[in-house]
Backbone as CSV, one residue per row, in Angstrom:
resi,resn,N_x,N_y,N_z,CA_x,CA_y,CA_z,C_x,C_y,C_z
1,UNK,9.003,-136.287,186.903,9.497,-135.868,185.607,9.209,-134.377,185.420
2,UNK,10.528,-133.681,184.944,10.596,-132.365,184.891,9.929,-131.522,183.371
3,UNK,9.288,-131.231,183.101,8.780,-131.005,181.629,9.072,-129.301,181.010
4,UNK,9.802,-129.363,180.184,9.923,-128.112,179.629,9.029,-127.298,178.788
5,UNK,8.801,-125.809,178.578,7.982,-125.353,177.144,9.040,-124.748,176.599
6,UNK,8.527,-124.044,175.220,9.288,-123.163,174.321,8.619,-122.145,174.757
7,UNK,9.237,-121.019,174.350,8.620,-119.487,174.044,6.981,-119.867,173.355
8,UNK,6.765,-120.480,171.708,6.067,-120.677,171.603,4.898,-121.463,172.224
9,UNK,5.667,-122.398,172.546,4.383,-123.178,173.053,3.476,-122.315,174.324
10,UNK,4.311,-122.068,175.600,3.862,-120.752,176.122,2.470,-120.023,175.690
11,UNK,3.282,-119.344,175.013,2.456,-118.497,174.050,1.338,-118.863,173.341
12,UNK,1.201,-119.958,173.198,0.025,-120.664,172.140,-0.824,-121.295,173.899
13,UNK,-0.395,-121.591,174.669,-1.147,-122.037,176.145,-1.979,-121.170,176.385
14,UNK,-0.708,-119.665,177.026,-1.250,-118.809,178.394,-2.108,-117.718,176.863
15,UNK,-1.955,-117.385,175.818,-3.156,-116.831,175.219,-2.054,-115.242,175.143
16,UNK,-0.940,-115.608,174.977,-0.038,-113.921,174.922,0.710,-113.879,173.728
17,UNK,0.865,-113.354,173.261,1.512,-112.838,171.904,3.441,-112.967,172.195
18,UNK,3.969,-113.730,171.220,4.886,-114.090,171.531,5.830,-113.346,171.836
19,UNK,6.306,-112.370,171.276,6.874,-110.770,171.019,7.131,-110.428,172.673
20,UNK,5.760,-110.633,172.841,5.247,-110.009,174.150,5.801,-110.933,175.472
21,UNK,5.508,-112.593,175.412,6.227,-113.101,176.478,7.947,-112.806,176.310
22,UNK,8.510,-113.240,174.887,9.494,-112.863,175.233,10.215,-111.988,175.556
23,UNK,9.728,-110.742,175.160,10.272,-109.594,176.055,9.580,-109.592,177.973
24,UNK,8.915,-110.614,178.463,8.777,-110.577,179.475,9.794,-111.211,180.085
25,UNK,9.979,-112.365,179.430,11.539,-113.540,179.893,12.178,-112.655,179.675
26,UNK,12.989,-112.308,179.192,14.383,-110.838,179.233,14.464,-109.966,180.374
27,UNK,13.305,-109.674,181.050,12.967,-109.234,181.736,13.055,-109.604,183.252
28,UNK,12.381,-110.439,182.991,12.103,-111.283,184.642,12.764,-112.576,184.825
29,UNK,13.951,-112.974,184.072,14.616,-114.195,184.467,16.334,-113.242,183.787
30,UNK,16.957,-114.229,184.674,18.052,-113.995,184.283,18.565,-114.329,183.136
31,UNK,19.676,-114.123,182.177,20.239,-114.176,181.259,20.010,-115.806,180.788
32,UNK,19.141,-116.635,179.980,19.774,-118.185,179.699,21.287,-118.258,179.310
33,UNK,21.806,-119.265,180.197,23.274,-119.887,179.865,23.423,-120.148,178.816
34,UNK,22.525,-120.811,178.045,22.975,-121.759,177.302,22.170,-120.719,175.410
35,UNK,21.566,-120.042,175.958,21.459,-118.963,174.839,22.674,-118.009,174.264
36,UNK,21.511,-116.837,173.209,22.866,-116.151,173.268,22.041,-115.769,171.629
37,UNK,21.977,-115.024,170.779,21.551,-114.718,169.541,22.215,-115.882,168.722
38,UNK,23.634,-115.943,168.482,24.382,-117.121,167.685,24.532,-117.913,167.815
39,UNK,23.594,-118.852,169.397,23.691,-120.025,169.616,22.810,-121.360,169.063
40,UNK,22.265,-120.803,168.373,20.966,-121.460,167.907,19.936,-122.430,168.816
41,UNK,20.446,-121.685,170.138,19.236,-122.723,170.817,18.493,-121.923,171.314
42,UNK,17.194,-122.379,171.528,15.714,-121.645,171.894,15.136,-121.848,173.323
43,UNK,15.105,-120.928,173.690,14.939,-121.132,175.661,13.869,-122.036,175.837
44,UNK,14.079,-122.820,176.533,13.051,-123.553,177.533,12.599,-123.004,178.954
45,UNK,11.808,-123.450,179.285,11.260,-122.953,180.670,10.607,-124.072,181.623
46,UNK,10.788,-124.239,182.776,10.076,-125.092,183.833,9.078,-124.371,184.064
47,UNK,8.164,-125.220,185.094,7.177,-124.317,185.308,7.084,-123.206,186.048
48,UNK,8.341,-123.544,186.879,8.352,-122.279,188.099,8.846,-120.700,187.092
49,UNK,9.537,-121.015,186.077,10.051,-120.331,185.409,9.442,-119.502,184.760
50,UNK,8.712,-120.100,184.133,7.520,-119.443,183.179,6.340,-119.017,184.284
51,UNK,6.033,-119.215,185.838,5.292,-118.808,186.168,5.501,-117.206,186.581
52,UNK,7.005,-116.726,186.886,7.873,-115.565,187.733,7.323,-114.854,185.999
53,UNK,7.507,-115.199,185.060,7.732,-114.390,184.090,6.047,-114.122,183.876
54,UNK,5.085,-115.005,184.317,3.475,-115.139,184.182,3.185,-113.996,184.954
55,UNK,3.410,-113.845,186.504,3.561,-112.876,187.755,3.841,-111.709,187.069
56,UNK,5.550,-111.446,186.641,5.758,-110.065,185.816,5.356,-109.238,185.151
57,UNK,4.443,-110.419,184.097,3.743,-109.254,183.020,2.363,-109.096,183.425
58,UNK,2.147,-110.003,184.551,0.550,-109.625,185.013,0.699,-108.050,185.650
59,UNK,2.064,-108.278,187.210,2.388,-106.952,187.247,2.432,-105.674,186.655
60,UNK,2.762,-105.931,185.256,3.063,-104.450,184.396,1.770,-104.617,183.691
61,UNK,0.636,-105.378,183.093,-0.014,-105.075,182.109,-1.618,-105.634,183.098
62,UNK,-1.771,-105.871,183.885,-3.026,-105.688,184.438,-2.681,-105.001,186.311
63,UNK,-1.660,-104.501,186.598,-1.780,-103.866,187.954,-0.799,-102.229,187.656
64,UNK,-0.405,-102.241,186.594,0.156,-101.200,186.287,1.408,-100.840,186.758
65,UNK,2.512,-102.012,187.120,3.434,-101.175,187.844,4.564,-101.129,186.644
66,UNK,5.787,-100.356,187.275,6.199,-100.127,186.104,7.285,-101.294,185.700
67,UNK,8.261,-101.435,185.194,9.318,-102.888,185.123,10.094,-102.887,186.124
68,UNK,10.741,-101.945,186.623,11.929,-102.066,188.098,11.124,-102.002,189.172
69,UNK,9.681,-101.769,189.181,8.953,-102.137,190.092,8.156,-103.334,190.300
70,UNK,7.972,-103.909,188.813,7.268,-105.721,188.700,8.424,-106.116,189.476
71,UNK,9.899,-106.203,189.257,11.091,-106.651,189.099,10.813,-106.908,190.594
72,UNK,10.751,-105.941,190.902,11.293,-106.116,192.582,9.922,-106.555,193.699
73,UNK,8.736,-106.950,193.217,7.781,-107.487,193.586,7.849,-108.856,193.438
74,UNK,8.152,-109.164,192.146,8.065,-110.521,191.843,9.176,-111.286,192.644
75,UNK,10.381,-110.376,192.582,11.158,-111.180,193.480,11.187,-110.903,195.322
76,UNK,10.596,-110.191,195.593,9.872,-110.347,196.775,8.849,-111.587,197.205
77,UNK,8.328,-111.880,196.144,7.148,-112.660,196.005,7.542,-113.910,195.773
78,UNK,8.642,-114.110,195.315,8.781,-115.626,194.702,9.022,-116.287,195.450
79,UNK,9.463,-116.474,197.062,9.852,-117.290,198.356,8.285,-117.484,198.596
80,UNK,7.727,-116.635,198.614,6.385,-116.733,199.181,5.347,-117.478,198.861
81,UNK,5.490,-117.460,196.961,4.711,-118.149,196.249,5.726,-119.789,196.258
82,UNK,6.720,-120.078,196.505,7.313,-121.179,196.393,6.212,-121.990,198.056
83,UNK,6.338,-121.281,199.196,6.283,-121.453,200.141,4.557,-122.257,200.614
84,UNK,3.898,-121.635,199.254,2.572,-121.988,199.090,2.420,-123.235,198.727
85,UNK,3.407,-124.184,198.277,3.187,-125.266,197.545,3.398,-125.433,196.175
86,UNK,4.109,-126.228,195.786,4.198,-126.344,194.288,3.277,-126.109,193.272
87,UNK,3.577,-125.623,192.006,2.482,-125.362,191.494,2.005,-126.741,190.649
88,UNK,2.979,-127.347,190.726,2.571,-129.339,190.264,2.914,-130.136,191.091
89,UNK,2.201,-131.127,190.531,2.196,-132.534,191.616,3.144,-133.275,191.181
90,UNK,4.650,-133.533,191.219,5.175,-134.453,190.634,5.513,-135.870,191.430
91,UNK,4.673,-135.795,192.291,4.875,-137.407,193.160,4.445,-138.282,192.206
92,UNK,3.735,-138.061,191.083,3.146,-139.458,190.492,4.041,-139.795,189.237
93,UNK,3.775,-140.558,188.415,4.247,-140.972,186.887,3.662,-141.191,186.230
94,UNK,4.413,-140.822,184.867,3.843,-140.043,183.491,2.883,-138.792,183.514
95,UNK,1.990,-138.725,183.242,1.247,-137.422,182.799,1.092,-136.915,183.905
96,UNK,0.350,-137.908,185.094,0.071,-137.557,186.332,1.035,-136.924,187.372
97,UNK,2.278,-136.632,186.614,3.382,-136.049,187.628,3.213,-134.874,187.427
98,UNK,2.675,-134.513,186.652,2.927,-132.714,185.912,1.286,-132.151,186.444
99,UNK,0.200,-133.247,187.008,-1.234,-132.639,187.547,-0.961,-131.331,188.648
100,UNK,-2.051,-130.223,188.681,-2.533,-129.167,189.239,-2.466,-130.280,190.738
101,UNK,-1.773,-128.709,191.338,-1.162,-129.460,192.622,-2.340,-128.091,193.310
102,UNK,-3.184,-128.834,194.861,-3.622,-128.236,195.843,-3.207,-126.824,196.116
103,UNK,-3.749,-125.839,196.201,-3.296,-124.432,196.777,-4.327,-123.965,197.728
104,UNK,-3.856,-123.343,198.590,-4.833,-122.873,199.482,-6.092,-121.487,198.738
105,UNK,-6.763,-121.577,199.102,-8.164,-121.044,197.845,-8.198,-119.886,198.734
106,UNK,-8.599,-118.555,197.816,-8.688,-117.362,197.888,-7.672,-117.034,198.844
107,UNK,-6.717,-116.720,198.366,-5.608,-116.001,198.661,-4.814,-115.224,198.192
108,UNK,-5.269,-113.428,198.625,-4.764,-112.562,197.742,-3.808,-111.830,198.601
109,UNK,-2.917,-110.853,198.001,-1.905,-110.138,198.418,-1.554,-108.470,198.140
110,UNK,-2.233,-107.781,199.325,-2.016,-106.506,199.228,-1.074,-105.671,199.008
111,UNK,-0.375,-105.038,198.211,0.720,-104.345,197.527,0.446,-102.950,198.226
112,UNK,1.347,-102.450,199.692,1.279,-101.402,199.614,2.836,-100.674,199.300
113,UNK,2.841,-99.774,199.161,3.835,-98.496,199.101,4.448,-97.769,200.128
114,UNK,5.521,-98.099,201.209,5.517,-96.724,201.970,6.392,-95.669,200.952
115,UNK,5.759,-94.559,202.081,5.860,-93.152,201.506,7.523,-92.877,201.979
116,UNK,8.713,-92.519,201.115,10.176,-92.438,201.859,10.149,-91.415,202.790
117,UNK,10.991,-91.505,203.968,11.342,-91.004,204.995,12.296,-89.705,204.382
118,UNK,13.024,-89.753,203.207,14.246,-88.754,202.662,14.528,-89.086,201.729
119,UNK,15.285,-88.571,201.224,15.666,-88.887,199.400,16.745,-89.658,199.207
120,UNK,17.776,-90.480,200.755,18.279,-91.459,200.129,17.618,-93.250,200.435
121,UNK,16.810,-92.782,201.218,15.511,-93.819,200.992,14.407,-93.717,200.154
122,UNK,14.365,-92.727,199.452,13.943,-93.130,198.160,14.804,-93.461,197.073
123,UNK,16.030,-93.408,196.990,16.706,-93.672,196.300,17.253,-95.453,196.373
124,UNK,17.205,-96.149,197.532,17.597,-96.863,198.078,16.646,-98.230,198.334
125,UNK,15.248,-97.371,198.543,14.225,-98.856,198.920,13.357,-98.593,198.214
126,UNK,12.910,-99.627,197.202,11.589,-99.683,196.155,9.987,-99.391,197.221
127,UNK,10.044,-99.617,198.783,9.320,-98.728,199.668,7.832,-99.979,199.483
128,UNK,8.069,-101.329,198.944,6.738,-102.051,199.101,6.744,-103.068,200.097
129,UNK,5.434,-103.384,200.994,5.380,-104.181,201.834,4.501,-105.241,201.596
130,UNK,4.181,-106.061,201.899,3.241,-106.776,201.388,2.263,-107.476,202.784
131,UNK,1.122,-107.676,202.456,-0.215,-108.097,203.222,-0.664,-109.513,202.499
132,UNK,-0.645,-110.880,203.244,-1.290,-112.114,202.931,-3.211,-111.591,203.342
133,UNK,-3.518,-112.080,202.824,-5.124,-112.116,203.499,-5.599,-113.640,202.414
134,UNK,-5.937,-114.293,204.028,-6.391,-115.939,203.896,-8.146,-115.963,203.590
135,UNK,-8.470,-116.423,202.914,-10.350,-116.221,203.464,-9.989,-118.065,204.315
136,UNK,-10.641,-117.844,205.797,-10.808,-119.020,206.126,-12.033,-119.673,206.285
137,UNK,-12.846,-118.751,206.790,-14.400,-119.445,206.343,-15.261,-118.375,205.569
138,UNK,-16.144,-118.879,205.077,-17.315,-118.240,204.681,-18.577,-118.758,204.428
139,UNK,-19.412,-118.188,205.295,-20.146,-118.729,206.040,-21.877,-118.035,205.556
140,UNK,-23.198,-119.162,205.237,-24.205,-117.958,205.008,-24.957,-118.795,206.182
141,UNK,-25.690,-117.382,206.733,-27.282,-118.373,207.716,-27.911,-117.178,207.996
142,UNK,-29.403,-117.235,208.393,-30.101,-116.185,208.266,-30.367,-116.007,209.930
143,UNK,-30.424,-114.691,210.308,-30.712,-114.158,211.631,-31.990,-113.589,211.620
144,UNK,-33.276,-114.054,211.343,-34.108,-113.220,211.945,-34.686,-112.395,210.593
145,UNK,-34.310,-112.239,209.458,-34.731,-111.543,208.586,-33.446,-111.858,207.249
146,UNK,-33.135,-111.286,206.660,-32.591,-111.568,205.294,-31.593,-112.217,205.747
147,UNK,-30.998,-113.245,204.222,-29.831,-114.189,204.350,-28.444,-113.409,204.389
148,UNK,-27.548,-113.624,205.296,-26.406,-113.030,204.937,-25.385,-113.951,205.271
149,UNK,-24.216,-113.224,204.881,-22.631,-113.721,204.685,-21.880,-113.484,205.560
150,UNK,-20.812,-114.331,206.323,-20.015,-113.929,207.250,-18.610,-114.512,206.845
151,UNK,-17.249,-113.734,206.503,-16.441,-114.097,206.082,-15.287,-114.134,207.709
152,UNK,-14.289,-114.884,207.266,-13.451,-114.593,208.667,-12.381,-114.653,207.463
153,UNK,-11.266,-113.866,207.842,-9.846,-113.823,207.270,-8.422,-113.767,207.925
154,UNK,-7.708,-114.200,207.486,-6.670,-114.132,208.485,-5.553,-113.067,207.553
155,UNK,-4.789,-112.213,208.587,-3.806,-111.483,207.661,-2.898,-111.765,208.062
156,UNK,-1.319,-111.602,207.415,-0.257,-111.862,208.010,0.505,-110.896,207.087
157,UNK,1.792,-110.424,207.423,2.795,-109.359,206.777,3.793,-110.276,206.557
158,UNK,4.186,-110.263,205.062,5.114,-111.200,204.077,6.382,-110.597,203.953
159,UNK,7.264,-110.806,204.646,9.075,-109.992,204.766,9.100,-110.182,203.120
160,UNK,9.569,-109.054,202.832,10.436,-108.817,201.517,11.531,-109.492,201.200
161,UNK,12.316,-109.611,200.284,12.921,-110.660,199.770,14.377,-110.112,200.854
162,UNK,14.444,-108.929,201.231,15.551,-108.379,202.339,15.223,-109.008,203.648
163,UNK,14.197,-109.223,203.966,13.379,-109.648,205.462,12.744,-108.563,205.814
164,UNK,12.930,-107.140,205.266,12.049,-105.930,205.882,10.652,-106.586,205.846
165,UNK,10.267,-105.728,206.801,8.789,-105.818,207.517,8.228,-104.261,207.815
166,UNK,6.757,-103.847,207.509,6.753,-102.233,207.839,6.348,-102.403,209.151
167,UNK,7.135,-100.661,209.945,7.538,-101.118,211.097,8.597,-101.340,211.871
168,UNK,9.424,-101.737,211.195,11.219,-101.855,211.256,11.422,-100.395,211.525
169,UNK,12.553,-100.435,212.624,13.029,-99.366,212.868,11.981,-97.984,213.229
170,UNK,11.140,-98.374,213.726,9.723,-97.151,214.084,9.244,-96.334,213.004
171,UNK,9.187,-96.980,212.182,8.606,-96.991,210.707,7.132,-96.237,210.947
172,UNK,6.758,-95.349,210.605,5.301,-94.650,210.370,4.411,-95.380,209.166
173,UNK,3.770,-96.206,209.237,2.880,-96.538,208.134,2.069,-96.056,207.527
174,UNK,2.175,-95.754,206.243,1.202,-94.849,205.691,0.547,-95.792,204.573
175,UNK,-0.443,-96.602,204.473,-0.921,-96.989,203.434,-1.580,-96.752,202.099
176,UNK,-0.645,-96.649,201.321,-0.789,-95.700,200.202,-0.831,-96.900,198.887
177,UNK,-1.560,-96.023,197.776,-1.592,-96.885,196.473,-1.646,-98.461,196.625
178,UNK,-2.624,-98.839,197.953,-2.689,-100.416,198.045,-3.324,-101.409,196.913
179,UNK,-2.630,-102.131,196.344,-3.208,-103.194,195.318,-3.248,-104.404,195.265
180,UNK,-4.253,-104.886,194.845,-4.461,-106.249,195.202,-4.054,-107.032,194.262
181,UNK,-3.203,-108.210,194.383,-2.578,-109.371,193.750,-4.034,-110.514,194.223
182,UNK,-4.702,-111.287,192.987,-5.408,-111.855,193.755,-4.470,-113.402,193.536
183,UNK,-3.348,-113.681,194.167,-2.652,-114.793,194.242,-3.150,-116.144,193.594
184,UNK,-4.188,-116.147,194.073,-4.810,-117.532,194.047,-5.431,-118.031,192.788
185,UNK,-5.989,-117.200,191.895,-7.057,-117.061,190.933,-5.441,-117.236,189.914
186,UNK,-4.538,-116.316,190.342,-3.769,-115.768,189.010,-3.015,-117.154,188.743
187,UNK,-2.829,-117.662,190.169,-1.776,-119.197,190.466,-2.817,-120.075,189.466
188,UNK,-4.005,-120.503,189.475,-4.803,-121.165,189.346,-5.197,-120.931,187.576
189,UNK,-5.216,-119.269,187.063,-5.355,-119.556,185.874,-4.037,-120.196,185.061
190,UNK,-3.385,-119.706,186.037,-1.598,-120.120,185.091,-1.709,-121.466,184.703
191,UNK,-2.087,-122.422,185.423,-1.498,-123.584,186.030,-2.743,-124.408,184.828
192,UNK,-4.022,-123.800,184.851,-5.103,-123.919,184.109,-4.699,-124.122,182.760
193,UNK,-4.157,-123.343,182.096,-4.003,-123.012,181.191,-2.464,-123.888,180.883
194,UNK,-1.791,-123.892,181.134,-0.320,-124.098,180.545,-0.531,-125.974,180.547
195,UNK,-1.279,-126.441,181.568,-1.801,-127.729,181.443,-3.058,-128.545,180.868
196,UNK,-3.615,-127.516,180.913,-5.203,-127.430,179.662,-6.076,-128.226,180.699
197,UNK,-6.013,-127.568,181.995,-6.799,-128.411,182.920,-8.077,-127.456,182.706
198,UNK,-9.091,-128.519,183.743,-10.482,-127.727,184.591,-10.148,-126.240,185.022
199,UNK,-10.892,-125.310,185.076,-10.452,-125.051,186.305,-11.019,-124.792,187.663
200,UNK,-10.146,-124.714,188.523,-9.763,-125.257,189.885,-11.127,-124.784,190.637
């Protein structure tokens, strides 16, 4: 079972000022069909829906980017975050279909920038690549004198919503203005919150 919110309800969940999500939906989803100012109906949202628009304004109001640059992250991002697993469990029935579905834990995503090659590649490519980094173990035991930590991580490079990869075409990498998406935490408060779960 598929479950819808309002603008408000949203808003009264994730803890954002309504004004404020809805100028994020305008933003980061396409036009509603079935809206329209004189239609008198009031948008609904799935969850995947309301999560792209959750992503967006995290983009612009806690990582600083600007809107044609959330724009084109988020939709870079959204195969990727689909690819992770649903963000609900709907194998079960009634309440239990809509439960906090498994995600792989600490998993964040490095936002870098290349620097353009000329001015109709800057005109042409928003110039971001993106970095997975997995934590797969983490590990404490003591050697001989104080306790310490040993993390292992795995990285992998996430094709853009084009398939670019940096690198393409003998690409010079310059890692510039890198920022961290912490994926996992942000997936996890969303999901927290809009369902009034634990959290994870």
């Amino acid at each position: 079972m598929v479950i819808f919110y309002s603008n408000r309800d949203i808003s009264e969940r994730l803890g954002i000022r309504l004004t404020k999500w809805k100028r994020w939906s305008r933003e980061f989803l396409p036009p509603d069909p079935l809206g329209g100012l004189r239609s008198g109906y009031a948008r609904q949202y799935s969850i995947d829906q309301a999560f792209i628009v959750f992503l967006g304004g995290h983009l612009v109001a806690d990582m600083h980017f600007s809107i044609p640059e959330a724009k084109k992250i988020a939709a870079d991002l959204a195969g990727w975050f689909e690819k992770q697993g649903p963000l609900v469990d709907r194998s079960g029935n009634g309440s239990q279909a809509n439960s906090s579905h498994p995600w792989p834990k600490d998993t964040a995503v490095t936002i870098y920038r290349r620097a353009p090659k000329d001015l109709h590649q800057a005109q042409t490519d928003s110039g971001f690549f993106y970095v997975q980094r997995t934590c797969l173990a983490d590990e404490g035991f003591e050697k001989g004198g104080p306790r310490v930590r040993r993390e292992t991580y795995r990285e992998e490079v996430i094709p853009s919503a084009s398939g670019a990869v940096p690198g393409d075409a003998g690409e010079t990498l310059e890692k510039i203005d890198g920022r961290i998406l912490y994926a996992s935490q942000l997936r996890n408060r969303f999901v927290n919150k809009l369902l009034g779960t634990a959290p994870a």
